[in-house]
C-alpha positions as CSV (number, residue, x, y, z in Angstrom):
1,X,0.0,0.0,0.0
2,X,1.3,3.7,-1.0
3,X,1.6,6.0,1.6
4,X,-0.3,8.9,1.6
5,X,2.5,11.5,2.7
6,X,6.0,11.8,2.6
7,X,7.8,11.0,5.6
8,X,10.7,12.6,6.9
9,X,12.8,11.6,10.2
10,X,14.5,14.3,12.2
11,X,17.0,13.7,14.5
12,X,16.6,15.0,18.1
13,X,19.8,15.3,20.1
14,X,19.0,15.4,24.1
15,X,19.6,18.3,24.1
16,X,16.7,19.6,22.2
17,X,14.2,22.0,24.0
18,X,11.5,19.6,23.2
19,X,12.3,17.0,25.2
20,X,10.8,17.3,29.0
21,X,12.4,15.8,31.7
22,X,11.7,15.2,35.2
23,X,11.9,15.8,37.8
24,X,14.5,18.3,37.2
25,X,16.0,19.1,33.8
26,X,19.5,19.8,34.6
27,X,21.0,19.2,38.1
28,X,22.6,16.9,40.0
29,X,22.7,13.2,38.5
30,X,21.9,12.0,41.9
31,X,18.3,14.0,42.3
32,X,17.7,14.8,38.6
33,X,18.9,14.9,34.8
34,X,22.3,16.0,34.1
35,X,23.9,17.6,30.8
36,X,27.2,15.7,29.8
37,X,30.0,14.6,27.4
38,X,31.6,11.8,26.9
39,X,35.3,12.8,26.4
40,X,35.4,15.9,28.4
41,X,33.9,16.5,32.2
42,X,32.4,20.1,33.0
43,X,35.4,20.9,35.3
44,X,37.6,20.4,32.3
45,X,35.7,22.5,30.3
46,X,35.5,25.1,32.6
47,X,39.5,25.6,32.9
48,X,39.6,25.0,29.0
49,X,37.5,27.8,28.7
50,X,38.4,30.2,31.2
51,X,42.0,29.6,29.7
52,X,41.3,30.7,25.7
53,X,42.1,27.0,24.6
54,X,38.1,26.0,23.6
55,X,35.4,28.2,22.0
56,X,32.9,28.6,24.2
57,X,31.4,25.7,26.2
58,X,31.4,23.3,23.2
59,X,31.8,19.6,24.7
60,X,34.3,17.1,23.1
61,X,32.8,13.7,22.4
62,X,29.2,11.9,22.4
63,X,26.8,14.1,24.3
64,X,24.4,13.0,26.6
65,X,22.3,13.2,29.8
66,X,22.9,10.9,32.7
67,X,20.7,10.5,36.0
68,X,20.7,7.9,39.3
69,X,17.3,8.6,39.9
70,X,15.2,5.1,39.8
71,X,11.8,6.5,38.1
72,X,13.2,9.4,36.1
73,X,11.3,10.1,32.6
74,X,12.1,11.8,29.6
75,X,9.3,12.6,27.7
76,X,8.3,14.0,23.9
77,X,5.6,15.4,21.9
78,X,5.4,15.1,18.4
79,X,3.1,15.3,15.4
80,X,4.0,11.5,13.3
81,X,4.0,8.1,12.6
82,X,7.3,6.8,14.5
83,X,9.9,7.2,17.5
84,X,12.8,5.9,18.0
85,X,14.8,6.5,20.9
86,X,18.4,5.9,22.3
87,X,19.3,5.5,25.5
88,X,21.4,2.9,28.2
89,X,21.1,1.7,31.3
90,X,21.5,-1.3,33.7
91,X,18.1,-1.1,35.1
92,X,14.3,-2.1,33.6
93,X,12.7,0.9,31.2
94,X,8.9,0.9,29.9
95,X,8.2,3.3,26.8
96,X,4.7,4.8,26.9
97,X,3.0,5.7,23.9
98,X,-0.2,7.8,24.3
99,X,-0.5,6.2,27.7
100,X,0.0,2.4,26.5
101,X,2.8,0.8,27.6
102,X,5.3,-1.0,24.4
103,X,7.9,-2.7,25.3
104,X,9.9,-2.6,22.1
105,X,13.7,-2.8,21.3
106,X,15.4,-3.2,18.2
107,X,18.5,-4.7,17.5
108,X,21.8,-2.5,17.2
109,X,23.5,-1.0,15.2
110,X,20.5,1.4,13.7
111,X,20.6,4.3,11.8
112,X,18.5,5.9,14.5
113,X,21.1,5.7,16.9
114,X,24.4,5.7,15.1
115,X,25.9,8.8,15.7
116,X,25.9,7.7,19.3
117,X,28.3,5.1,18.4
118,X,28.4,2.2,20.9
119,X,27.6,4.5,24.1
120,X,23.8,3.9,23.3
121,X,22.9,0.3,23.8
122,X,19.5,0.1,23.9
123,X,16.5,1.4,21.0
124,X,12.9,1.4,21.9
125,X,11.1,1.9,19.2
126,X,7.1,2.4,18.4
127,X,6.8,2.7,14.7
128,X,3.2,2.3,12.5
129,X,1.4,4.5,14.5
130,X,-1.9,6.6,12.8
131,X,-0.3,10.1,11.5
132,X,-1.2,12.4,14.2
133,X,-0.3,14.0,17.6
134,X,1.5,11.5,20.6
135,X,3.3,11.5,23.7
136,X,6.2,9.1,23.9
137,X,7.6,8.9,27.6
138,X,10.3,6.6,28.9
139,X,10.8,5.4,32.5
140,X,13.7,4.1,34.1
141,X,12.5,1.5,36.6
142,X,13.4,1.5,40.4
143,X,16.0,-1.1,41.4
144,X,18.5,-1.0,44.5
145,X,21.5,0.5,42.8
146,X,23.1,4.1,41.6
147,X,24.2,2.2,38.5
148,X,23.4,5.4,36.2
149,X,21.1,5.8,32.6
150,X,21.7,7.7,29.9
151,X,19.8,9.6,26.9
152,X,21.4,10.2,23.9
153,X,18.3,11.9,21.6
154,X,15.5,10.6,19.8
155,X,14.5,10.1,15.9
156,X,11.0,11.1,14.6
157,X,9.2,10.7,11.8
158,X,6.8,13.8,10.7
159,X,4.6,14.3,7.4
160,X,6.8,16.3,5.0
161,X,3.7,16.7,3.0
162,X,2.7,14.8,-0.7
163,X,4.7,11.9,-1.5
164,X,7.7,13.2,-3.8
165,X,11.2,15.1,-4.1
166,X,11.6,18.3,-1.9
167,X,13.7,21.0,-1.7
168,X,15.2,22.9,1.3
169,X,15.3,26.6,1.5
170,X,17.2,28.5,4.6
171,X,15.7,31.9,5.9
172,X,18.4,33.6,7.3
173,X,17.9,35.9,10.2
174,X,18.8,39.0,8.0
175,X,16.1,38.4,5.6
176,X,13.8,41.7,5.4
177,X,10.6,39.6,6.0
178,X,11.2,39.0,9.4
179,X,9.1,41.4,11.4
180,X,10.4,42.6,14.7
181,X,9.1,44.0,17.8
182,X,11.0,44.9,21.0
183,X,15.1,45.9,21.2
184,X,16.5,43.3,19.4
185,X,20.8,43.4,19.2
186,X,23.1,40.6,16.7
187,X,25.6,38.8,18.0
188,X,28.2,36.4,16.3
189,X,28.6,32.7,16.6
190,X,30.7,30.7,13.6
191,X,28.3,27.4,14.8
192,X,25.3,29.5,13.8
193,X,23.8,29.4,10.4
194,X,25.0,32.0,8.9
195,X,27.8,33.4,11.7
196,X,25.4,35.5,13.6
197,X,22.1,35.5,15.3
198,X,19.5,37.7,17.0
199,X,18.9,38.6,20.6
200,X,16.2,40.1,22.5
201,X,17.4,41.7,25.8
202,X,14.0,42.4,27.1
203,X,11.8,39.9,28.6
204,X,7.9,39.8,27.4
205,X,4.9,39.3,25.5
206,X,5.9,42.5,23.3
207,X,9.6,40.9,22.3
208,X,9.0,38.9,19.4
209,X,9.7,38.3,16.2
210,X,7.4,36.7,13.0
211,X,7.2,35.3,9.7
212,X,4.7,34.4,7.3
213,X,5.1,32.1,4.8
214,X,3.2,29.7,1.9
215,X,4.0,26.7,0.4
216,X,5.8,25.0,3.2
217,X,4.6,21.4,4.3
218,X,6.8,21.4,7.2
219,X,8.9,23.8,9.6
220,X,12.2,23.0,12.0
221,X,13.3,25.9,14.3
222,X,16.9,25.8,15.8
223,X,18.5,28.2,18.0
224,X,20.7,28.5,20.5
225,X,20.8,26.4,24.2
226,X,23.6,27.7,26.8
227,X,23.1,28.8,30.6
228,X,22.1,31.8,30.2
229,X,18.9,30.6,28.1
230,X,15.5,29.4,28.7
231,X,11.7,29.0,28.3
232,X,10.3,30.6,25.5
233,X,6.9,30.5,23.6
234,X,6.5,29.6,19.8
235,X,2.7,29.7,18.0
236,X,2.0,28.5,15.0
237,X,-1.3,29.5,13.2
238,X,-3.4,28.0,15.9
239,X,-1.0,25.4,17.8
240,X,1.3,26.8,21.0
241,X,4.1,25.0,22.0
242,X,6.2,26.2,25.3
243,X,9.7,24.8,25.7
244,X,13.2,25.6,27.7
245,X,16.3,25.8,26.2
246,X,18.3,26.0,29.6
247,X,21.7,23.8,29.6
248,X,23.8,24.8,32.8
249,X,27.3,23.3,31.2
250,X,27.3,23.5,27.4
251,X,26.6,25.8,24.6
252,X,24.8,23.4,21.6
253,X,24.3,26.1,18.4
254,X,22.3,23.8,16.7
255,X,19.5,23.5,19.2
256,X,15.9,22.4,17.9
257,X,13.1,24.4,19.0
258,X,9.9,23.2,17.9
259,X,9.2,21.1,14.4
260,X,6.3,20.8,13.0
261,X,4.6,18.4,10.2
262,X,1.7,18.0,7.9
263,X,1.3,21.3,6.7
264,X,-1.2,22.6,4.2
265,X,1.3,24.3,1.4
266,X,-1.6,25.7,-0.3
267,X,-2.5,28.1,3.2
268,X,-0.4,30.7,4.7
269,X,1.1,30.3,8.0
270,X,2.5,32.7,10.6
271,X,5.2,31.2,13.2
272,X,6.2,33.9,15.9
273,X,8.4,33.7,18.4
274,X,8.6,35.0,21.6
275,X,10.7,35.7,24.6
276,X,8.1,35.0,26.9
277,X,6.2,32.2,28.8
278,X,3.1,33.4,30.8
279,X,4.5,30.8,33.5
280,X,8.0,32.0,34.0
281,X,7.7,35.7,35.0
282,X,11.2,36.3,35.2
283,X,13.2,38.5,32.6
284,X,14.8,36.1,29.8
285,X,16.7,37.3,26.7
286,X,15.1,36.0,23.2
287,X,17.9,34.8,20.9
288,X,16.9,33.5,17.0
289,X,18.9,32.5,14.2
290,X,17.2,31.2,11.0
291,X,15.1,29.2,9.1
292,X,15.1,26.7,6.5
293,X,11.9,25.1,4.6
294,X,11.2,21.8,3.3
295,X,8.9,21.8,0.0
296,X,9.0,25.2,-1.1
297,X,9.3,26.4,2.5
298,X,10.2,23.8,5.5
299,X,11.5,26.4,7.6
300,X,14.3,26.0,10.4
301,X,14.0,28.9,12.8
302,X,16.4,29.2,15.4
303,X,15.3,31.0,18.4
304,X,15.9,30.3,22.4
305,X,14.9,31.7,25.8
306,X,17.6,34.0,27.5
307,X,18.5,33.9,30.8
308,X,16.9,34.4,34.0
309,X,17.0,37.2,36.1
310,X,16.4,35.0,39.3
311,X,20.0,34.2,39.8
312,X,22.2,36.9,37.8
313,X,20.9,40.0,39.9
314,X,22.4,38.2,43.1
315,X,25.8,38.6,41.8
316,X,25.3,43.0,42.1
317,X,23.6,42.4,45.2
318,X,26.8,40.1,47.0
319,X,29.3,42.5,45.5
320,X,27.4,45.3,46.7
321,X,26.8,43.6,50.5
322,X,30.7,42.7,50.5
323,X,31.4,46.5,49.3
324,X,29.8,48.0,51.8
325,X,31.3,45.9,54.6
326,X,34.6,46.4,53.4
327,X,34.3,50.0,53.2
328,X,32.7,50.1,56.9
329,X,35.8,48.4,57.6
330,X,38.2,50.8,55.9
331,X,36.7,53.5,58.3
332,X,36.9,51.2,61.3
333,X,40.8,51.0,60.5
334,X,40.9,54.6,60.0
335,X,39.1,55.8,63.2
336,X,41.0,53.0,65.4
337,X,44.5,54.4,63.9
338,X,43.6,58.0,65.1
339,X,42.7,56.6,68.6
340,X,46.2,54.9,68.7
341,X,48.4,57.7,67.4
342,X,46.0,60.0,70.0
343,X,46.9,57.0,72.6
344,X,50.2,56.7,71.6
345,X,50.9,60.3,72.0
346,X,49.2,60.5,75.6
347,X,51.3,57.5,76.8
348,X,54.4,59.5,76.1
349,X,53.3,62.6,78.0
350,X,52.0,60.4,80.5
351,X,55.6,58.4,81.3
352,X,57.2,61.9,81.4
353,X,55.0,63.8,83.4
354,X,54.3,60.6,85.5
355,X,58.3,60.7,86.3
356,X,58.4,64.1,87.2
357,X,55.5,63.4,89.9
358,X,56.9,60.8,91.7
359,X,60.1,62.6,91.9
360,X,58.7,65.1,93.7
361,X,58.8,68.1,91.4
362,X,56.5,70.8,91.9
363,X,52.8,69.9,90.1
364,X,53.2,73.2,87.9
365,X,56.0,71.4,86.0
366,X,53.0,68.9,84.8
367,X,52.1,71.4,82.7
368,X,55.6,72.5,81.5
369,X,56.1,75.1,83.7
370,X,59.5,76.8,83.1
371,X,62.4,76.0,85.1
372,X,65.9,77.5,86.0
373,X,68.6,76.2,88.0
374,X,69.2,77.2,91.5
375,X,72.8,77.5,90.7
376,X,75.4,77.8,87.8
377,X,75.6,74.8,85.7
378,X,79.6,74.6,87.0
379,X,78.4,74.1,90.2
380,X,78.1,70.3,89.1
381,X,80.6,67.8,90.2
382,X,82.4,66.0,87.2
383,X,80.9,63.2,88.3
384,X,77.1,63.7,87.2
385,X,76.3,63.2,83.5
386,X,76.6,65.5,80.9
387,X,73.8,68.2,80.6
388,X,71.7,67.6,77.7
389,X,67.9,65.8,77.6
390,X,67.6,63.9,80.8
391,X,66.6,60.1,79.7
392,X,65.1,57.7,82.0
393,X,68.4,56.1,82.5
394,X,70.3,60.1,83.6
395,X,67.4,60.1,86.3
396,X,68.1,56.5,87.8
397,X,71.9,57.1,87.8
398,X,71.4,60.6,89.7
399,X,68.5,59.5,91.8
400,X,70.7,56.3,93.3
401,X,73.6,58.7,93.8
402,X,71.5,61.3,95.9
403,X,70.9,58.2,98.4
404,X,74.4,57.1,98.4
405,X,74.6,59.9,101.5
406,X,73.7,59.5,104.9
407,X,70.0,58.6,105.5
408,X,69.2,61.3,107.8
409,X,70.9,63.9,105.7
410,X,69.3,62.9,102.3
411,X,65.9,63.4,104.5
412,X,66.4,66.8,105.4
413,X,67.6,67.8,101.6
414,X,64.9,66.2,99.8
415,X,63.6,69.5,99.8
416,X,65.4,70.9,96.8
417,X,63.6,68.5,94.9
418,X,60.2,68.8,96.1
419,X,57.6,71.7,95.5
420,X,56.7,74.6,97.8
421,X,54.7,72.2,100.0
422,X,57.7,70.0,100.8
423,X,56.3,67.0,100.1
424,X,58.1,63.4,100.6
425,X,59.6,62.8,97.1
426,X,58.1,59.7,95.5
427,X,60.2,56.9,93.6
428,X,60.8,57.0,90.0
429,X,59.0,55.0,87.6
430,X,60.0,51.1,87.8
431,X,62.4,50.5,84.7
432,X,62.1,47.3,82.4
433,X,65.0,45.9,81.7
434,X,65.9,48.3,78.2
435,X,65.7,51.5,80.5
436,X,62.0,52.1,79.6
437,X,59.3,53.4,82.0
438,X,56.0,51.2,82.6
439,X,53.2,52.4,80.8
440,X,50.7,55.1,82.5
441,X,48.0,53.5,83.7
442,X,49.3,50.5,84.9
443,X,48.8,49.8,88.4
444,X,52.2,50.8,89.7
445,X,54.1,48.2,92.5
446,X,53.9,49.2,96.1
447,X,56.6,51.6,96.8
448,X,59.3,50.5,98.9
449,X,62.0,53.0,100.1
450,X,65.4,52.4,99.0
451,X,68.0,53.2,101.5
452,X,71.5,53.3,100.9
453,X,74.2,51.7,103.3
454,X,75.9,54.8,105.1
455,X,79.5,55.2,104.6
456,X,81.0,56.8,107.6
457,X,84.0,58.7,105.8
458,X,81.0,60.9,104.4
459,X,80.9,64.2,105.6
460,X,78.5,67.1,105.9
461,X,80.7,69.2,102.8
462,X,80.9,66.1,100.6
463,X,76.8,65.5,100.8
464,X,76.1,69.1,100.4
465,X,78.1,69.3,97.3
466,X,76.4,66.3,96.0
467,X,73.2,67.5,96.7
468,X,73.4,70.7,95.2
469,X,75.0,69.1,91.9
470,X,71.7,67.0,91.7
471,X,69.8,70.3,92.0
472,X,71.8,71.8,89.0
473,X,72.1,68.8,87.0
474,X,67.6,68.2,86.9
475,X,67.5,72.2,86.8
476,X,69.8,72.2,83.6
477,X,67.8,69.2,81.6
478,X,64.4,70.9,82.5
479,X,65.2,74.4,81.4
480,X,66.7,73.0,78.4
481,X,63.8,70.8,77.9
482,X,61.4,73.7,78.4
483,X,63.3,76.2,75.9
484,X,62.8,73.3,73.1
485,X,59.5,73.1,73.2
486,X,58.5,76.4,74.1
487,X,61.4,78.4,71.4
488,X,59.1,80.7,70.7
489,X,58.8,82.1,74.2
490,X,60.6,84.5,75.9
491,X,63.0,83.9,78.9
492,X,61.1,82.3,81.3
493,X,60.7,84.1,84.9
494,X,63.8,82.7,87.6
495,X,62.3,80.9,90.6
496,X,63.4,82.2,94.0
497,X,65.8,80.4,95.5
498,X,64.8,78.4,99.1
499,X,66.2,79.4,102.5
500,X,67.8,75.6,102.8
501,X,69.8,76.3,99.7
502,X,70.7,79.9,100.6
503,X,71.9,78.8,104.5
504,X,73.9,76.8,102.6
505,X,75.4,78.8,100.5
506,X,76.7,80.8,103.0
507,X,78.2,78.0,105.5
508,X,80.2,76.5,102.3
509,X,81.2,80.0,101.9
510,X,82.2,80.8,105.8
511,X,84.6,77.2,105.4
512,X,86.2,78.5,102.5
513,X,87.5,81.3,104.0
């Protein structure tokens, strides 16, 4: 018997947006369907792409999709008269056809299934059927194992109108009869059909493009499935078809869209795409290529999905979270270096002014009170250091020399180096073992007086002279220290001397003569 049509067999890679899969499309093999190659893993082809050596995400090898999942389906609609489909796995399968169950497999090798090569080992086939719409579903069974399965594609055969030799005409994306609507922008891509395609940045009902067309008895669209595609809406005169073209690893150029059979040549038909599916209400970008016809006009029409907004916005919003941290942070610094150079500074005017206290010195010198000495600098003995900037380690040496004398003298002298009140004298500052004072506000150790033993060749002249050179030396450094600091002052006002140091004066005077 003659068949009434023409039949036609296109070839369905797994990667086509027709295909559904479930429960998840692409994701982990362990939980859902997963996008792979047979010569190349997805690491791989990350570093080879990141590093210039591959175009693009293009996979190297047989690809396919692999899951674990016992009861996984992969499922296709399609307007024909046969399917064949390749696939392998370790566990049972059932093929539904329109809901009845056909458990057919055909012997390998087939031209169905040979540009799998050997990697897909089984072909279930349901062929004969009445020219018309079907659902062909496959099901791996459920079996205690993580062995996994794998779909290669699917062959189909459509009406390619009256029985009879056809031609093939390709409708580039350039070609003035496409009509446009939305902001539409053309990239290039050497896998595409003619180097280049079209992209709609603008997610919507109102981004679209169409074209009308006679003559044609069938109609493939291809585009373009890569991450950053995905559902999209194609209507044909009367029949809407919604599909995904979402493939988290790979970029495949030659994507198939929709198909379609059985055409009347002798009507006109509209096709339009869009970059919009009422159940996705995220923003997607639109991309199409070109199209081909069959019979006068079997057009191949490659369009896809874009991209989702639902994961690409969260990349602004981290970089903008870790922004402003980080510049919270650079004030932080900023504010906690002031404090420390403001610290810093303190400390140091502390540990001076904090020695001059517990040496006794009058409390106006806290506050940098000018000071003369009591007497000419020659007064001092040759054995007291050097007048210059008293250090921490000048005041240790003098103050343990002005208790070298006897204890009840060094009592009654401790005057000229207390203030008007004649207060008891207070330690200096405990020393570390590099000459350095302890820090101000650290709780000081309990004072202990240090007593020198008394040497009993001493006499009154000798301690006198020693004391009044420990009166010139500290005069010296802190009238020097003052006139630093203060340069732009005038000559300080000369303290009156005390009556202690003026008896004195006199009595060394009275012996001399």
């Amino acid at each position: 018997m003659a068949l009434s049509f023409q039949p036609y067999n296109i070839t369905l890679p797994h990667y086509s947006s027709l295909f559904t899969y479930l429960p998840i499309r692409e994701g982990s093999s362990a939980t859902a369907w997963n996008s792979s190659y047979t010569d190349i893993s997805v690491n791989q082809a990350a570093q080879d792409a990141l590093s210039g050596k591959q175009d693009g995400w293009h996979g190297v090898g047989v690809p396919f999709r692999t899951t674990q999942l016992n009861g996984a389906t992969v499922s296709l609609n399609f307007t024909g008269t046969a399917i064949y489909m390749c696939f392998a796995t370790t566990k049972p399968w059932q093929l539904f056809v329109d809901g009845e169950r056909l458990q057919t497999a055909a012997p390998l090798p087939d031209p169905a299934c040979s540009i799998y090569g050997s990697q897909a080992g089984i072909l279930a086939v349901a062929a004969n059927l009445t020219l018309g719409a079907h659902n062909a579903t496959l099901e791996i069974g459920t079996v205690d194992d993580l062995d996994p399965s794998s779909f290669y594609g699917a062959t189909v055969t459509i009406s390619a109108g009256q029985p009879g030799p056809k031609r093939t005409e390709v409708i580039g994306s350039s070609d003035s009869s496409w009509q446009w609507s939305g902001l539409w922008t053309t990239p290039t891509d050497q896998y595409m059909w003619d180097g280049q395609y079209q992209t709609s940045a603008n997610y919507g009902p109102n981004n679209s493009v169409s074209y009308t067309f006679q003559g044609a008895s069938a109609l493939i669209l291809r585009g373009l499935s890569t991450c950053v595609t995905g559902p999209y809406t194609v209507t044909l005169d009367n029949d809407v078809f919604r599909g995904n073209a979402t493939d988290y690893w790979w970029r495949f150029s030659g994507n198939i869209l929709y198909i379609a059979g059985g055409l009347d040549p002798t009507q006109s038909h509209t096709i339009t795409l869009m970059n919009y599916d009422p159940r996705y209400t995220e923003d997607l970008t639109l991309i199409m290529d070109d199209t081909s016809t069959r019979d006068a006009m079997l057009a191949t029409l490659n369009t896809t999905g874009g991209n989702s907004n639902g994961s690409s916005p969260a990349l602004p919003i981290v970089a903008g979270v870790l922004g402003g941290l980080l510049f919270i942070m650079l004030i932080l610094v900023a504010w906690l270096s002031i404090l420390w150079m403001r610290s810093n500074k303190e400390l140091r005017s502390t540990r001076y002014i904090g020695a001059l206290k517990d040496e006794g010195v009058d409390e106006t010198l806290s506050r940098l009170t000018p000071w003369v000495p009591n007497e000419p600098a020659s007064v001092a003995s040759n054995s007291t250091p050097a007048l210059g900037r008293l250090t921490s380690s000048d005041l240790a040496s003098v103050s343990a020399s002005a208790v070298a004398g006897n204890e009840q003298h060094s009592r009654k002298r401790a005057g000229r180096m207390t203030s008007a009140n004649n207060s008891e004298a207070d330690p200096l500052p405990q020393q570390d073992s590099d000459g350095n004072a302890d820090p101000a506000g650290q709780q000081a150790a309990p004072r202990t007086e240090t007593r020198a033993p008394v040497r009993r060749g001493t006499t009154r002249q000798n301690l006198g002279d020693l004391v009044s050179s420990l009166s010139a030396l500290l005069n010296g450094h802190l009238h020097q220290e003052y006139l630093e600091q203060e340069a732009t002052l005038e000559r300080p006002p000369e303290y009156p001397e005390d009556e202690a140091a003026r008896t004195h004066e006199q009595e060394q005077a009275r012996r001399s003569v």
